[in-house]
C-alpha positions as YAML, in Angstrom:
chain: A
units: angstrom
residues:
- id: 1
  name: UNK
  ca: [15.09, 25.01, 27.00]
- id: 2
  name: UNK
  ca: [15.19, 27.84, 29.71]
- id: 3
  name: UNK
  ca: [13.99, 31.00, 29.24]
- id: 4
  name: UNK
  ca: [16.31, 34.36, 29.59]
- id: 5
  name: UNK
  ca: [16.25, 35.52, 33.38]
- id: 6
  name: UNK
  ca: [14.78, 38.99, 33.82]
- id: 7
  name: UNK
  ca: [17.42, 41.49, 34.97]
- id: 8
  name: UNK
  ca: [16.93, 42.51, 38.38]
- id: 9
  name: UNK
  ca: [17.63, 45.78, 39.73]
- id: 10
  name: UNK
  ca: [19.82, 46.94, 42.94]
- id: 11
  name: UNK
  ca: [17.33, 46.26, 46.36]
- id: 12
  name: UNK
  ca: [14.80, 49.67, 46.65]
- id: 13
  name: UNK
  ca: [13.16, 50.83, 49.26]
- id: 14
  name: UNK
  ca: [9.68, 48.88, 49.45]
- id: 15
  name: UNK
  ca: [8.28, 49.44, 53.01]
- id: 16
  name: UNK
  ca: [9.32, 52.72, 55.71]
- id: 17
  name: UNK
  ca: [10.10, 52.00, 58.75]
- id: 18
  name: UNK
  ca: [6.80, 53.24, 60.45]
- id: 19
  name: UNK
  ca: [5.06, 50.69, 58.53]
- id: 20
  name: UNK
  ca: [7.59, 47.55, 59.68]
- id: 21
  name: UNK
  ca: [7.10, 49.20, 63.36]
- id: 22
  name: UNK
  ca: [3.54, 49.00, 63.43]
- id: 23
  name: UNK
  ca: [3.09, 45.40, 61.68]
- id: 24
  name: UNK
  ca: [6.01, 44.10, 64.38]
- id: 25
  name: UNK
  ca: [4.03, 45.61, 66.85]
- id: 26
  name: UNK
  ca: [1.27, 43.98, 66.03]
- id: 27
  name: UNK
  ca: [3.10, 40.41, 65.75]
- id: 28
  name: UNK
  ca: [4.19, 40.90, 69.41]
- id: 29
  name: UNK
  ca: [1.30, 42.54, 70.75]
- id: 30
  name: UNK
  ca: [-1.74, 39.76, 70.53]
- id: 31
  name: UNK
  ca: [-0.27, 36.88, 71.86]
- id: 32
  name: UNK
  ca: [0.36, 39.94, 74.77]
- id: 33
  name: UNK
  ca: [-3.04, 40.54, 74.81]
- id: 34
  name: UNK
  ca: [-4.26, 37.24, 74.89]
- id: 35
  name: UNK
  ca: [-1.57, 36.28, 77.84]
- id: 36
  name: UNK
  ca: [-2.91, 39.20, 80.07]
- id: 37
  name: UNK
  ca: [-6.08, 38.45, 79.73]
- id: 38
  name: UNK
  ca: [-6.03, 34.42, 79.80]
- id: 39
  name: UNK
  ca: [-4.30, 35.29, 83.58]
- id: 40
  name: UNK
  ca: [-6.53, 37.96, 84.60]
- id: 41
  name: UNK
  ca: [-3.97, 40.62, 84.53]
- id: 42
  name: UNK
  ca: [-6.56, 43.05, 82.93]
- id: 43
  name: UNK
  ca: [-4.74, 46.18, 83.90]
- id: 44
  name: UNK
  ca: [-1.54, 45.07, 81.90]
- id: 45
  name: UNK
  ca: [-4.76, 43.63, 79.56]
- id: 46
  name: UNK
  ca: [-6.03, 47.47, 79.27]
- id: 47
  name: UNK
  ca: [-2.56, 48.99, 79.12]
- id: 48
  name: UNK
  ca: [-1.56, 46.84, 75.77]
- id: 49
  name: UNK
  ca: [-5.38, 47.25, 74.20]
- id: 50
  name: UNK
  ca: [-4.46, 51.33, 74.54]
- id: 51
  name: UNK
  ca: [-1.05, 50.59, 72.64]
- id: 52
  name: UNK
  ca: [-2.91, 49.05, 70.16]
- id: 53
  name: UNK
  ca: [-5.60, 51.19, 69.94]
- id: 54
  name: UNK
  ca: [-2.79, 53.73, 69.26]
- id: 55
  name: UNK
  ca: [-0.95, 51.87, 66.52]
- id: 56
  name: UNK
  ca: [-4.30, 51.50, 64.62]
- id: 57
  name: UNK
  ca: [-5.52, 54.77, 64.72]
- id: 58
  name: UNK
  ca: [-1.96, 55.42, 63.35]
- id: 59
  name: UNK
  ca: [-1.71, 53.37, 60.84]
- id: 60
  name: UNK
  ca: [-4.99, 54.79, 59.46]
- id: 61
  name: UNK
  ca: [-3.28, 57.98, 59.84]
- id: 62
  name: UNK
  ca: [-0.33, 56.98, 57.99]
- id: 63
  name: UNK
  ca: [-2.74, 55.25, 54.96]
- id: 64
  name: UNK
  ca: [-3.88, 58.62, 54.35]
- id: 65
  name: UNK
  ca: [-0.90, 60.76, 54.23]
- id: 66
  name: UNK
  ca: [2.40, 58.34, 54.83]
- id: 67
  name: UNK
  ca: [4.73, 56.48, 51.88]
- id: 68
  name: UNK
  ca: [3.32, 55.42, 48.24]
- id: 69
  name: UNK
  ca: [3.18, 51.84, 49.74]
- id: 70
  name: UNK
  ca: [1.52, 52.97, 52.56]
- id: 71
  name: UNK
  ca: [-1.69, 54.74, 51.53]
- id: 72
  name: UNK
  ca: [-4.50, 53.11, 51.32]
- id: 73
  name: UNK
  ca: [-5.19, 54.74, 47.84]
- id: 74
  name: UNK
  ca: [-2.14, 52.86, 46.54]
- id: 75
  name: UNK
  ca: [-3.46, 49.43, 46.90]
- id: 76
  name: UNK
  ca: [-7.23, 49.06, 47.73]
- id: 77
  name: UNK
  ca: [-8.23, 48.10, 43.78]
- id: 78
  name: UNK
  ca: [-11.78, 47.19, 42.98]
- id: 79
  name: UNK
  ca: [-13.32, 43.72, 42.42]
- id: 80
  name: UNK
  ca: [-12.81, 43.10, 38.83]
- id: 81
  name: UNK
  ca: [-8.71, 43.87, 39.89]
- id: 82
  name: UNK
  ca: [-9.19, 41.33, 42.72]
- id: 83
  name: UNK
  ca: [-10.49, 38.85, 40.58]
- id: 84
  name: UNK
  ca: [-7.74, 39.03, 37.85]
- id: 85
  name: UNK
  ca: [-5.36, 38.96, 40.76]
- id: 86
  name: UNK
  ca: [-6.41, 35.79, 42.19]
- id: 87
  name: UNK
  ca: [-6.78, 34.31, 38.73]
- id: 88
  name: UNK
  ca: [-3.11, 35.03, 37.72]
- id: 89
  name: UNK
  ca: [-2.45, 32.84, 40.96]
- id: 90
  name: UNK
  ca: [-3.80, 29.56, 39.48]
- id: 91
  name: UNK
  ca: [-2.12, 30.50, 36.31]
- id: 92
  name: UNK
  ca: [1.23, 32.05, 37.77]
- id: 93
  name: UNK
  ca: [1.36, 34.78, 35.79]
- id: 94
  name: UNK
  ca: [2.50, 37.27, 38.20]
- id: 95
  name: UNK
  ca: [5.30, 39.18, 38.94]
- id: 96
  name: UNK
  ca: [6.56, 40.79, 42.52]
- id: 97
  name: UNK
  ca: [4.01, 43.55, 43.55]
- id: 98
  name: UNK
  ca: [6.42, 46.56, 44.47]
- id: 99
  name: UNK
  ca: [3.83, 47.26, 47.41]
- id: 100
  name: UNK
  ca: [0.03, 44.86, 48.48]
- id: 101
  name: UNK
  ca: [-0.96, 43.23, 45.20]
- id: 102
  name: UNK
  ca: [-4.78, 43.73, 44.95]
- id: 103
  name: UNK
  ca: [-5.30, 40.71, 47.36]
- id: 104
  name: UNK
  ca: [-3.03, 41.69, 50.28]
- id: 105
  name: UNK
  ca: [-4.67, 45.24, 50.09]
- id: 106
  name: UNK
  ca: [-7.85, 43.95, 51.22]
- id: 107
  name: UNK
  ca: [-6.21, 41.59, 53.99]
- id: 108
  name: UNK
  ca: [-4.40, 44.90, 55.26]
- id: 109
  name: UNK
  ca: [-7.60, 47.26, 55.75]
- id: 110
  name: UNK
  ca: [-9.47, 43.51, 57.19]
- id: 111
  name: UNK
  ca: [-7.18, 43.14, 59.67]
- id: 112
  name: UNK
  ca: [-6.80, 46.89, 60.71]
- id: 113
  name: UNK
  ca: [-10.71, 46.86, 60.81]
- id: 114
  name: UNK
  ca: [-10.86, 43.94, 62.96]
- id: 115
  name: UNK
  ca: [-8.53, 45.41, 65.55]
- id: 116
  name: UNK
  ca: [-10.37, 49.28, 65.30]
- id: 117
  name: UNK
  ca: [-13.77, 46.74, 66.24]
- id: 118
  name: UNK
  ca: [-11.96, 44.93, 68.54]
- id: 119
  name: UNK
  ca: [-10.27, 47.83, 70.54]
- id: 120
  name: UNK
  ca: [-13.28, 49.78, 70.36]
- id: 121
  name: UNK
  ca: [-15.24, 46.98, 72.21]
- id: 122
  name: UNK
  ca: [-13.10, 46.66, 74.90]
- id: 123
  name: UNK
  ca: [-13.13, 50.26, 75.86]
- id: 124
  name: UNK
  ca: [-16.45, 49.62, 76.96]
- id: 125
  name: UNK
  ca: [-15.97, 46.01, 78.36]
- id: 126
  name: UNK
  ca: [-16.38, 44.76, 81.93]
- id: 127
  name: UNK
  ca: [-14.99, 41.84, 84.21]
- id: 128
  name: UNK
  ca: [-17.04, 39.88, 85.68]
- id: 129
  name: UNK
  ca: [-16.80, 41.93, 89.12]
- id: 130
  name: UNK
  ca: [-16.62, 45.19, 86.92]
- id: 131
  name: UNK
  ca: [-13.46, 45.65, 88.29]
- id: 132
  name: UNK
  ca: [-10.89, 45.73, 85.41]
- id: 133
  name: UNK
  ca: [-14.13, 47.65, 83.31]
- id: 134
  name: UNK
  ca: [-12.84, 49.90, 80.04]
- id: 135
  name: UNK
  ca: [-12.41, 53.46, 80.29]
- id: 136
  name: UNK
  ca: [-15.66, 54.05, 78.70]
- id: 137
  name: UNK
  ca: [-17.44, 51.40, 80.67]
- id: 138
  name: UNK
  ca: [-19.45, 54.20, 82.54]
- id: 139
  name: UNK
  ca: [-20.60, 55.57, 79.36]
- id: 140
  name: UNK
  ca: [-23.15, 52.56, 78.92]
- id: 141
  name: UNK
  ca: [-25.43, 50.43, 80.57]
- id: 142
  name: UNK
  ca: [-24.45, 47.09, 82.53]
- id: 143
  name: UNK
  ca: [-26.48, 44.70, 79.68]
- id: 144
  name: UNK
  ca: [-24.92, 46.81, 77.39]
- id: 145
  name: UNK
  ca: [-21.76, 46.38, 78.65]
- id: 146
  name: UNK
  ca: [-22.29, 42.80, 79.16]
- id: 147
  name: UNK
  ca: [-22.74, 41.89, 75.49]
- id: 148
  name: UNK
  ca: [-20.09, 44.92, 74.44]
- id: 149
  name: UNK
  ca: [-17.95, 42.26, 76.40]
- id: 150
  name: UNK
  ca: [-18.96, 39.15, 74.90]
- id: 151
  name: UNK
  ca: [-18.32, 40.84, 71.74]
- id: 152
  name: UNK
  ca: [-14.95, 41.40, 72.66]
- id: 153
  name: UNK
  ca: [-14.06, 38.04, 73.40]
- id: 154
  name: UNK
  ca: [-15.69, 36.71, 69.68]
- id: 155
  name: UNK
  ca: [-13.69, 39.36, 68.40]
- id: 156
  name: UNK
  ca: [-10.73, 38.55, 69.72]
- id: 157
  name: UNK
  ca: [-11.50, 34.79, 68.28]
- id: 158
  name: UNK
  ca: [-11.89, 35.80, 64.49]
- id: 159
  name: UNK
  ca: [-8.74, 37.98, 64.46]
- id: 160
  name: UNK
  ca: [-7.49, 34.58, 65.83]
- id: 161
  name: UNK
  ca: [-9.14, 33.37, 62.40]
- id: 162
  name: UNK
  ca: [-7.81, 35.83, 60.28]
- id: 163
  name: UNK
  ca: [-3.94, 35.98, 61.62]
- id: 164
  name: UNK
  ca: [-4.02, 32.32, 60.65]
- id: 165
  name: UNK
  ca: [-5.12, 32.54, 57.26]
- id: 166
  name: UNK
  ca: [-2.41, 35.24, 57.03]
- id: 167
  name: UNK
  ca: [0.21, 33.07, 57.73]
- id: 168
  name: UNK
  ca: [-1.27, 30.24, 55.39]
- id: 169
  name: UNK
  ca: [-0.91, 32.94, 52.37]
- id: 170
  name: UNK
  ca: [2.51, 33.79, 53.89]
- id: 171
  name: UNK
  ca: [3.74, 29.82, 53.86]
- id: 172
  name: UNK
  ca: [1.73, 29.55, 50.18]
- id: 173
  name: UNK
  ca: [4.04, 32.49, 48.82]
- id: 174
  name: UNK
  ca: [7.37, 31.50, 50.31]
- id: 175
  name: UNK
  ca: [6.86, 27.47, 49.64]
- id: 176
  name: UNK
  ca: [4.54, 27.42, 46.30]
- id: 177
  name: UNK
  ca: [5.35, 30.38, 44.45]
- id: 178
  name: UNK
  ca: [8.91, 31.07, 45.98]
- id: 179
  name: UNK
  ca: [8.59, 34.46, 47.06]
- id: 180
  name: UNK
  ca: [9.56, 35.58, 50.49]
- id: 181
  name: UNK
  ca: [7.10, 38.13, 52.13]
- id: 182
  name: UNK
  ca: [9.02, 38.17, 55.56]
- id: 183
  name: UNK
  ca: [12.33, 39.49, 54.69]
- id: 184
  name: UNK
  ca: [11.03, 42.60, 53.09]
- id: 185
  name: UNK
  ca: [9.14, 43.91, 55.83]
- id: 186
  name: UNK
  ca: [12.39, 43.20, 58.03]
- id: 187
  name: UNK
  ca: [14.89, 45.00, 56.26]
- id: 188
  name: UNK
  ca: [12.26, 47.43, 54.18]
- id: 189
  name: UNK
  ca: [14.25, 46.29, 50.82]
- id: 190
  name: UNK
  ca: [13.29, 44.09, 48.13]
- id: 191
  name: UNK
  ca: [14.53, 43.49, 44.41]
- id: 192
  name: UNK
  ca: [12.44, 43.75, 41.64]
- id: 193
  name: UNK
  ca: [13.05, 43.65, 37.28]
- id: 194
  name: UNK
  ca: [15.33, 46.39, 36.43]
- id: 195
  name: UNK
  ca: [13.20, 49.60, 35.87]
- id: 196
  name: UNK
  ca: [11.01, 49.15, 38.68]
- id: 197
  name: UNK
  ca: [10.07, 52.92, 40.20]
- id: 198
  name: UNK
  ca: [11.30, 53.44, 43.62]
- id: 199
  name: UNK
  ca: [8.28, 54.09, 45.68]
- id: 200
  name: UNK
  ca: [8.00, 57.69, 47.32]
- id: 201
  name: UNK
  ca: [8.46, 57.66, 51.05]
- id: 202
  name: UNK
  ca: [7.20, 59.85, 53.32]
- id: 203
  name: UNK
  ca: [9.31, 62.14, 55.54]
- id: 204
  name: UNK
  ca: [9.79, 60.87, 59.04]
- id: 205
  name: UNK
  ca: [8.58, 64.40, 60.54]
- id: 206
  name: UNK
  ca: [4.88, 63.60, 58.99]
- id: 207
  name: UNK
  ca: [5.06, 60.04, 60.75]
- id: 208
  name: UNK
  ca: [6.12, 61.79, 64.17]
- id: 209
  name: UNK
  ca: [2.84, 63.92, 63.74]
- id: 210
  name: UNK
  ca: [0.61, 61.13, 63.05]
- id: 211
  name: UNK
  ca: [1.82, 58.74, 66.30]
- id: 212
  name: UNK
  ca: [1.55, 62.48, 68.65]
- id: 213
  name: UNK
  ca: [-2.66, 62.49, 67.51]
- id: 214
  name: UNK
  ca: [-2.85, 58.97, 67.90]
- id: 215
  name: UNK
  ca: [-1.24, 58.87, 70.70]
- id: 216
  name: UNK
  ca: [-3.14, 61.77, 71.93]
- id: 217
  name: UNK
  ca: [-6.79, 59.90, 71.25]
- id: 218
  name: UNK
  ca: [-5.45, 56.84, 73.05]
- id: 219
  name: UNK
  ca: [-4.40, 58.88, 76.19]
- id: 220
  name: UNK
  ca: [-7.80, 60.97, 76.16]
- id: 221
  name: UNK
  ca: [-9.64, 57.46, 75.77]
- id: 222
  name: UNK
  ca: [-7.77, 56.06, 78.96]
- id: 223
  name: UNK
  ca: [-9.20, 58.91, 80.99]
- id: 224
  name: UNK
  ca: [-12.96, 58.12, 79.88]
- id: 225
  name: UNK
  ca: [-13.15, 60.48, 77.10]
- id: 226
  name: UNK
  ca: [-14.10, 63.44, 79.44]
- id: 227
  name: UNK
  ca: [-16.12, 66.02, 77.78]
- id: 228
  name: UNK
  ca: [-15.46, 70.08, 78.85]
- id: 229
  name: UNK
  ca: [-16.68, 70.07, 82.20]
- id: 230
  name: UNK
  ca: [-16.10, 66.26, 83.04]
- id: 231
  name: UNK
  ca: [-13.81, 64.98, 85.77]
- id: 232
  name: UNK
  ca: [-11.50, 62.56, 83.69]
- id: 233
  name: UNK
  ca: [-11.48, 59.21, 85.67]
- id: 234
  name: UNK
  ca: [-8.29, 58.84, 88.32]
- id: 235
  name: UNK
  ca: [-7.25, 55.26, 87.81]
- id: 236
  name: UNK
  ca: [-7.10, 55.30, 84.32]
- id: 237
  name: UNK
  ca: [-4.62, 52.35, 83.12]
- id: 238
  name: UNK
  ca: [-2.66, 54.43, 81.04]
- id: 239
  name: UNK
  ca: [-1.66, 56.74, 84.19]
- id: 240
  name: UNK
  ca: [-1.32, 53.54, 86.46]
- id: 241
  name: UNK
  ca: [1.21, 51.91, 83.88]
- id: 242
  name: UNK
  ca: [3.08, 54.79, 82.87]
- id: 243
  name: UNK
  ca: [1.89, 54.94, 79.03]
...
């Protein structure tokens, strides 16, 4: 006997397109990063890690004041929400989140807080010859620098970590409980049961504002953060490249 299929309403608008920018970015952006600096291209290396440092501090612009699905405050539920979550899962009880369920939530703000570390470190990192140094390599010692740099590199190994435990979850939603997590974030539309609230999105102007300050911090960053009265440094990576 099969049970009555649930209605399903026209496709709504699940995730803007500053959000699908940013996680494609992302996608294309560390094998990048781990290309440049496998083959000692470190200025390309620096270049990218500014790009990125720029889509973080954006997106953690845009979970404060960007779409419903966006914001942090949407989707970052406490333990005892987690835990109900994740036992729904053994007993398939749930339905479509029309944003991150409780679990995904967490995965979001881990990986953005892996990448803030990670970028953050290699500001500060050296080469070996302290030639292809971060822009705020001067602003520390050479041991310090040294294990700011070794740092880096471990850090750069458990986002490895975590990226492949992403896609695990992705292949144990789309093969186990037949529900595609790729498409939506491609074309920003999903269908859900009929009724579902369209999430609010944010106006584009408010997304333009967020990527000028980020963009801002990554560009005052490449130049060693100079302070009123500093010199800002002259071969920052960001002027060399043309960011």
């Amino acid at each position: 006997m099969h049970g009555k299929s649930i209605p399903e309403s026209p496709a709504i608008r699940l995730w803007d397109l500053p959000v699908r920018l940013v996680h494609w970015s992302f996608v294309a952006l560390l094998p990048a990063l781990w290309w440049s600096a496998e083959t000692g291209r470190l200025d390309l290396h620096q270049t990218l890690g500014l790009v990125m440092l720029a889509l973080v501090a954006f997106r953690l612009l845009w979970g404060a004041v960007g779409s419903e699905t966006a914001r942090f405050s949407a989707f970052l539920r406490g333990p005892r929400a987690v835990m109900g979550y994740v036992k729904g899962l053994r007993g398939g009880g749930h339905a479509p989140a029309a944003g991150h369920n409780p679990l995904g939530g967490w995965s979001v703000l881990t990986l953005l807080g892996l990448l803030a570390v990670q970028v953050t470190l290699g500001l500060f990192a050296q080469d070996t010859d302290a030639v292809g140094s971060g822009p705020l390599n001067h602003r520390v010692s050479w041991d310090t620098a040294e294990a700011l740099t070794e740092a880096h590199e471990l850090g750069f190994n458990l986002i490895l970590a975590f990226v492949a435990l992403h896609l695990a979850a992705i292949f144990y939603y789309r093969v186990i409980r037949r529900d595609d997590l790729v498409r939506p974030m491609l074309t920003g539309r999903r269908t859900f049961p009929a009724g579902t609230a369209e999430p609010r999105m944010a106006p584009l102007w408010r997304a333009g504002v967020c990527a000028a300050v980020a963009a801002a911090l990554a560009w005052w960053l490449s130049f060693g953060a100079p302070l009123p009265g500093e010199e800002p440094l002259q071969d920052s990576p960001a002027a060399a490249e043309g960011m």
